[in-house]
C-alpha positions in Angstrom: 81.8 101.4 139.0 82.6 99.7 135.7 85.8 101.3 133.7 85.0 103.5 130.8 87.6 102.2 129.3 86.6 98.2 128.7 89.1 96.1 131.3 90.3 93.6 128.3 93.9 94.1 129.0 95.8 93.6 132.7 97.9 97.1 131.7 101.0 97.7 133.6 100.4 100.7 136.4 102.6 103.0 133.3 101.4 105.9 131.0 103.8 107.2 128.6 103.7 111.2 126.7 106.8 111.1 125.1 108.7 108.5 122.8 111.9 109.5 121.0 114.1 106.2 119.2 114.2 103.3 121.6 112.7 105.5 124.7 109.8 106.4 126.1 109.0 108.9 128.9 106.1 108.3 131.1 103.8 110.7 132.6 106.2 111.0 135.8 108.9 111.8 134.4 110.3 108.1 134.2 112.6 106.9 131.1 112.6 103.3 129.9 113.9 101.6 127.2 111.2 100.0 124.9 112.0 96.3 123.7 108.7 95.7 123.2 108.0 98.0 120.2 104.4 98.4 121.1 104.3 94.3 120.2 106.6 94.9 116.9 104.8 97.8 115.8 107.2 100.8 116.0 110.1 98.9 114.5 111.8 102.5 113.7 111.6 103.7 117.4 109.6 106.2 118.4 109.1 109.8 116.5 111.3 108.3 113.2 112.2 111.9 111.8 111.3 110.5 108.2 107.4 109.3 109.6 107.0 112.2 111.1 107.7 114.5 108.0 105.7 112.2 106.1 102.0 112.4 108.2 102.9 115.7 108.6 102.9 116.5 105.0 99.9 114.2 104.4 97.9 115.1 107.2 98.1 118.7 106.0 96.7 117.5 102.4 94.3 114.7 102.6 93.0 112.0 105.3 90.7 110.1 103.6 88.3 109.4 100.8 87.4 105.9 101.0 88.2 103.1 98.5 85.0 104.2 96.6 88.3 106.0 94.6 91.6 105.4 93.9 94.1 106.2 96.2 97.5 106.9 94.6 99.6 106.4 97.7 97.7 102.7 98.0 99.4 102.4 94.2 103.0 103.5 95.2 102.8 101.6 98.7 101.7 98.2 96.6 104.3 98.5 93.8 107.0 99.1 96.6 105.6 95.9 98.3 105.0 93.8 94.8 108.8 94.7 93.6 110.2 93.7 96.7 108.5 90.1 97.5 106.5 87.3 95.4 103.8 89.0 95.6 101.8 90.2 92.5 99.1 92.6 94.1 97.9 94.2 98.0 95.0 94.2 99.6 95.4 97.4 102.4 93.4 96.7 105.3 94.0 98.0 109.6 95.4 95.2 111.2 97.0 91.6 111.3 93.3 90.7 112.0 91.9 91.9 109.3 95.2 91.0 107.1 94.6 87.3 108.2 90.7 87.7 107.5 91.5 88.6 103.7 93.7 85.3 103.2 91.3 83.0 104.8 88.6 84.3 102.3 90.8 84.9 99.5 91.6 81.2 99.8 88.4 80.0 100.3 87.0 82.2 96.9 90.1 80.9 94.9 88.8 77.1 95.1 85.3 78.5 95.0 86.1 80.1 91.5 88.1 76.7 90.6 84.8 74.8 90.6 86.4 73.2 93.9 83.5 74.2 96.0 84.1 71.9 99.0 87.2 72.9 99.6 86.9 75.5 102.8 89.1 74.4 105.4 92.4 75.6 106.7 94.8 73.3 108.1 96.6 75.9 111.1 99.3 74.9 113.5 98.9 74.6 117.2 100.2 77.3 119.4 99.4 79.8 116.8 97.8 83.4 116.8 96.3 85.1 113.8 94.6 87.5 115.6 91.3 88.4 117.9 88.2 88.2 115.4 85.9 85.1 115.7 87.6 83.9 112.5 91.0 84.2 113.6 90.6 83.0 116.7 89.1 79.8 115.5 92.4 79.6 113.3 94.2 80.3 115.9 93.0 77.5 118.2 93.9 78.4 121.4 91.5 77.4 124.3 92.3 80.9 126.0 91.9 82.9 123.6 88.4 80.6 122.3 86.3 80.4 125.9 83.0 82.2 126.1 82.9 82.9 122.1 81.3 79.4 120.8 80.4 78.4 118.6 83.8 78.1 117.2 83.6 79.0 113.5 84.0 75.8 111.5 86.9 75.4 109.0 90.1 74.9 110.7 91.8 71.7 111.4 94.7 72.1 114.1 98.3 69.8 114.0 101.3 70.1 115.4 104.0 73.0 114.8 106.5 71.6 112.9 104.9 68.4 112.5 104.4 67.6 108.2 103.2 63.7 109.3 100.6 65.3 111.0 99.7 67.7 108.4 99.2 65.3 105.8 97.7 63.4 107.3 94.9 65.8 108.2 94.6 67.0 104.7 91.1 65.9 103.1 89.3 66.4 100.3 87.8 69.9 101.9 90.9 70.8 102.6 91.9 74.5 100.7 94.8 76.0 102.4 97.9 75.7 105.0 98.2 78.7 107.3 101.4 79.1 109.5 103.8 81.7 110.9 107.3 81.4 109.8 108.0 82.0 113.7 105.4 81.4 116.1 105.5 84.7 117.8 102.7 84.6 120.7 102.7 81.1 120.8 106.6 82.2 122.3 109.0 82.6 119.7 109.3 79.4 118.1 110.9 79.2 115.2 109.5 77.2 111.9 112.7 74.5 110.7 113.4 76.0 107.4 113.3 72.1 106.6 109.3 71.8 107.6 108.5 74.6 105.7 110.1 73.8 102.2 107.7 70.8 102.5 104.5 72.4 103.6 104.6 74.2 100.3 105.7 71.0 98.3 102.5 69.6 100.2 100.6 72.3 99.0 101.2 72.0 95.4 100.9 68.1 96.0 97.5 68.2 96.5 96.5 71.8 95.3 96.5 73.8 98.3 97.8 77.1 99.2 100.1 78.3 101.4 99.6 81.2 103.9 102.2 82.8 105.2 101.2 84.8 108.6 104.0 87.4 108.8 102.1 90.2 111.1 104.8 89.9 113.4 107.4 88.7 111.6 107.3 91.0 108.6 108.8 94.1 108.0 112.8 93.4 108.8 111.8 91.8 112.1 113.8 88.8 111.5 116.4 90.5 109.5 115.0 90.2 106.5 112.2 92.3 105.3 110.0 88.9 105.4 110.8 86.1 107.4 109.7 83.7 104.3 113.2 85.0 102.9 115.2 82.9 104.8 113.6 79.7 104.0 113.6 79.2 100.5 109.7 79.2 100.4 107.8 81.5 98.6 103.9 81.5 99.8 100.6 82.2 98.2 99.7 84.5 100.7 101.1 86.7 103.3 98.9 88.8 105.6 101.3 91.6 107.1 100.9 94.4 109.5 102.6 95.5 112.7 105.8 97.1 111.7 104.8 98.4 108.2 103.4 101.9 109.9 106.3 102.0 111.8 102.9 102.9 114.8 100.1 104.1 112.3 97.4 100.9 112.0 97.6 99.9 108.8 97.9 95.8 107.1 98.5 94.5 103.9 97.6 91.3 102.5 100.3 90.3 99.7 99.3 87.7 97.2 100.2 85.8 93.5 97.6 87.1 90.8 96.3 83.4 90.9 95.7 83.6 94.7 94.1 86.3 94.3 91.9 85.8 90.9 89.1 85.6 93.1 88.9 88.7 94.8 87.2 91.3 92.2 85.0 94.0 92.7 82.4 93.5 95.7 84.0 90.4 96.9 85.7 92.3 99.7 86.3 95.7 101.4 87.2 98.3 104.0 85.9 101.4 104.5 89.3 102.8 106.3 91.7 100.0 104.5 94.8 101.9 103.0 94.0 105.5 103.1 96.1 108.6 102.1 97.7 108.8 106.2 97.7 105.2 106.3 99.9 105.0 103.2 102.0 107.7 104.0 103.2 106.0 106.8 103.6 102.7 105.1 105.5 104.2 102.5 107.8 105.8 104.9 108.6 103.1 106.3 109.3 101.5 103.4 111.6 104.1 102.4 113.5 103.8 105.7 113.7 100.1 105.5 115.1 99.2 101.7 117.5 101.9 102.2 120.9 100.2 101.4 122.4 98.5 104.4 119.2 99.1 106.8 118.0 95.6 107.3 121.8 94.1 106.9 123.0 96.4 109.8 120.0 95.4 112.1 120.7 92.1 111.4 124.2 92.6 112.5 123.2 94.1 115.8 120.9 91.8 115.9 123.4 88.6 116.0 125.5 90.5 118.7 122.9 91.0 120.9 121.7 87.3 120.8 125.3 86.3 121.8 125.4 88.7 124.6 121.5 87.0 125.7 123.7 83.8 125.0 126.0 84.9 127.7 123.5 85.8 130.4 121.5 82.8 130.1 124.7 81.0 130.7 125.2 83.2 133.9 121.8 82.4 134.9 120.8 79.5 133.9 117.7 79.2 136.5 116.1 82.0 135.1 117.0 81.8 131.9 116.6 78.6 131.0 116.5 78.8 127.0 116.9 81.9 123.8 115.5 81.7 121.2 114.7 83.8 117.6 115.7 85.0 115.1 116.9 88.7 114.1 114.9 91.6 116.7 112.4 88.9 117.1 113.7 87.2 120.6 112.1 85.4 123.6 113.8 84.0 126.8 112.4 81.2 127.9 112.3 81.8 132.0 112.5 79.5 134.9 110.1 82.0 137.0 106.8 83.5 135.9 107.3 85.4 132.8 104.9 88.0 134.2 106.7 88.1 137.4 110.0 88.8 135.4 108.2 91.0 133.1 107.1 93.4 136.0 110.9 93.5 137.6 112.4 94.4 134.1 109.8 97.1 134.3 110.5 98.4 137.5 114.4 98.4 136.6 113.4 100.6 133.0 113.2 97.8 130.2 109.9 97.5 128.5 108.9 93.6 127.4 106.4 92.0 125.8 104.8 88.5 127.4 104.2 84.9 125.5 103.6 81.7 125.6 105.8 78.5 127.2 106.2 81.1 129.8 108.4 83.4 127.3 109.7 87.3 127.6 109.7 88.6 124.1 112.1 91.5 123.2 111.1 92.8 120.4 113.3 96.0 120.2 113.6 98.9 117.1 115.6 98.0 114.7 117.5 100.8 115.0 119.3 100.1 118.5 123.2 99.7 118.5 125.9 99.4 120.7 124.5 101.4 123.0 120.8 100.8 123.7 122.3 97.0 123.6 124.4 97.7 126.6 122.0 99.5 128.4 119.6 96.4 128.3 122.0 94.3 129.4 122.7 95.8 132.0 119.0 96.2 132.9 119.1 92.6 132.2 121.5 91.5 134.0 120.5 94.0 137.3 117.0 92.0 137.0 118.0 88.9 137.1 120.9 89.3 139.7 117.7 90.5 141.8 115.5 87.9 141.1 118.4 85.1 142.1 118.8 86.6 145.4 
């Protein structure tokens, strides 16, 4: 009989009823500690006091009206966003997908409004992910994730990560935009050379392109810094964003200059759901949570003490892990077995993981674990891998 819930994900034999901070309880009773943040989603931990209170409140008032009106908590989510980055306006949307969807047409209207009408392709890097629609998986690029949908939607050129000979080189006269991830997050947490991306944006305004920044994963004090483009000097066109800002609740944002954006009047685009009253109550909860004074700078802290102890470990175990890398609560471990084989052990043992690419174990924790959810890892770590060596 075929599942009546479609089989498009190999889900781990685990149901969890209860979340509460950096735990979750499953359905038998079972603690574990989630690194894995529901893939960088519920970068508060579970049950955030504050997000609670906040849908609580909301849910009791108003769910939705569409955009057919204006939403007020769209206006107050936006200005929090627009005084707090480059950005000039928001587009609310449901998802990185979608996010990513806006920038690819929002650049494609801008040169379209320029008079530059030829210019519709994206230059993406290989190894990316932008998300699962046909568009962004044709930016994306990845065989995997393309088999069975062709024809691949035209537009996209693919290079090298992190390589700028290539990427001039494959700029043309079409050409309209760069798209990249800070750090490569599926592709297994590979982090753009601050170097590489300076000049991707003075390549952009060499020949008049824009610059997309892809900060789904990376975005929203995932890296330290409540966007990733912070620490590299570079300020984008464009940033599609989702994940993290609704600390759980779907919700994405794409962030943009006013002359990125000049394009996108009435009609041009829209979302039925995109940014409505629950959706921006839990946006602007987060938000709240995240530029209090010290938040991110205290993450980051335990952030850089739990790379060193990873630092250590690997050096214990130097078969299995064989490389770390990232930046901030954005980590991956590099194994010398089958990520999925280590994956499935850390389960077993109580740590919750997220898979990549390059055969990588992503921990993407809360960003509100200390000492002591940093020692219980570990130790779950350390357990595991003792394990696997024998």
């Amino acid at each position: 009989m075929f599942p009546m819930v479609m089989p498009t994900y190999a889900r781990a034999d685990v149901a969890f009823e209860r979340g509460e901070g950096a735990y979750l309880w499953s359905t038998d009773g079972r603690r574990f500690l989630d690194f894995g943040s529901g893939v960088a989603v519920t970068s508060l931990g579970h049950c955030h006091p504050h997000l609670v209170r906040a849908l609580q409140e909301q849910a009791g008032k108003l769910w939705h009206t569409s955009n057919l009106y204006r939403v007020p908590g769209q206006e107050k989510v936006a200005a929090t966003l627009v005084a707090n980055t480059f950005a000039d306006t928001v587009f609310f949307c449901n998802s990185g997908a979608e996010a990513n969807e806006c920038a690819i047409k929002m650049a494609r209207k801008y040169h379209y409004d320029s008079g530059d009408t030829d210019k519709t392709d994206i230059i993406c890097a290989t190894g990316a992910f932008h998300g699962r629609t046909l568009g962004t998986i044709a930016a994306g690029g990845q065989e995997k994730h393309l088999k069975g949908f062709a024809p691949v939607m035209p537009g996209f050129d693919h290079v090298p990560f992190g390589n700028l000979n290539a990427l001039r080189a494959a700029i043309t006269p079409q050409t309209a935009a760069i798209l990249v991830e800070p750090v490569q997050g599926e592709g297994g947490i590979i982090p753009g050379d601050p170097d590489y991306l300076q000049r991707l944006r003075a390549a952009a305004d060499e020949f008049g392109l824009l610059l997309i920044f892809d900060e789904v994963q990376t975005g929203m004090g995932r890296t330290g810094k409540l966007f990733a483009y912070e620490w590299t000097g570079v300020t984008p066109d464009i940033m599609p964003v989702a994940k993290g800002l609704g600390g759980g609740f779907p919700v994405g944002a794409c962030l943009a200059t006013a002359k990125a954006a000049k394009g996108l009047s009435a009609g041009a685009h829209g979302s039925t759901f995109g940014g409505n009253p629950l959706a921006m109550a839990a946006a602007g909860a987060v938000l709240d949570v995240m530029l209090e004074p010290g938040f991110l700078e205290e993450a980051a802290h335990w952030a850089e003490i739990l790379h060193g102890k990873l630092d250590d470990l690997a050096g214990r175990f130097p078969r299995i892990i064989q490389e770390v890398r990232g930046v901030g609560m954005m980590i991956g471990l590099k194994a010398g077995i089958p990520n999925t084989e280590l994956q499935a052990k850390l389960l077993a043992n109580g740590l919750l993981t997220i898979g990549a690419g390059d055969n990588v174990v992503r921990l993407l924790p809360p960003l509100i674990i200390r000492e002591a959810e940093i020692e219980e890892a570990l130790d779950i770590l350390t357990r595991t891998l003792s394990e696997v060596s024998k």
